[in-house]
N, C-alpha and C positions, 0 to 999 in steps of 0.2 A: 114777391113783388106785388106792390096792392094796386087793385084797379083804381084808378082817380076819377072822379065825378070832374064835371066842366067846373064846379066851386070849387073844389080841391086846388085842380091845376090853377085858376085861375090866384089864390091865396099865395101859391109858391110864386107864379109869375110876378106876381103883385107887390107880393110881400119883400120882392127885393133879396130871393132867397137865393141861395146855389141849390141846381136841384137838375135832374133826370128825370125825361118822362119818353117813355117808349112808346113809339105806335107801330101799331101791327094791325092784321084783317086774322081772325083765325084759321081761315083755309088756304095761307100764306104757306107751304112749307121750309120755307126762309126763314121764314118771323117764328115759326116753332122752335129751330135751331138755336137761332139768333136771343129768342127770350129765354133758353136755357144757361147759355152763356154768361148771360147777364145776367138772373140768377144767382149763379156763382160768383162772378162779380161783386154782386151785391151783399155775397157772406163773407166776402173779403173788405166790404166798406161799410164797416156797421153803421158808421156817422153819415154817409151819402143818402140825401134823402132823392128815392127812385121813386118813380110811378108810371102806372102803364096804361094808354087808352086805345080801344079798340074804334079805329078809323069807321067801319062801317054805320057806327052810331056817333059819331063826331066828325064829320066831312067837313066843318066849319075852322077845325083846328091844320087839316091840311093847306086851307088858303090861305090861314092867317099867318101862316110861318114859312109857304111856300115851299111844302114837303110834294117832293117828284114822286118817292116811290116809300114805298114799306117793303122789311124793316127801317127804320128811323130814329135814331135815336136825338133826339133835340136836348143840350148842354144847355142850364141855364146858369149865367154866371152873375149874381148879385143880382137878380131880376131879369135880366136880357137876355135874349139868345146870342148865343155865344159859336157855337157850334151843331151841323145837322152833321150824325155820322150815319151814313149808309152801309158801309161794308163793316161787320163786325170781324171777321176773321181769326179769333182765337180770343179767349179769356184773357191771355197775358195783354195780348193789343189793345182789348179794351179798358185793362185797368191802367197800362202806360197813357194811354189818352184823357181820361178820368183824371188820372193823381199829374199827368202834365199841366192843367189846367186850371185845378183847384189846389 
């Protein structure tokens, strides 16, 4: 899963894309879990375009989406947010969530 720059994310946003973007804090030990998961996830949706940003150097992205807590996973679906999922809870949950929606 590749880190996203503020450009990156904002291209998918923008661009009207379907897309994942994870945020986490590194000394999260949730968001360590939780980004392994997805991970996995992620080699299971070769075509799911993911990306990951670390809150503590993007605090702008939390207000703008109105993220409570990390981990976070924000669903964007044709440009929009669509989805924030908090509780990742197993691989399998979060690819039923994933392929429910897209």
């Amino acid at each position: 899963m590749q880190e996203w720059s503020r450009q990156e994310i904002e291209v998918a946003v923008n661009g009207q894309k379907n897309a994942l973007l994870y945020l986490y804090t590194p000394m999260c030990g949730t968001c360590q879990m939780a980004g392994k998961m997805l991970t996995v996830a992620e080699q299971l949706l070769p075509d799911q375009e993911i990306g990951k940003a670390d809150l503590n150097y993007m605090p702008q992205l939390a207000e703008q989406w109105g993220v409570e807590s990390v981990p976070c996973l924000l669903i964007f679906k044709e440009g929009n947010l669509h989805q924030k999922l908090y509780a990742f809870r197993s691989v399998p949950y979060l690819l039923d969530k994933i392929r429910s929606i897209y």
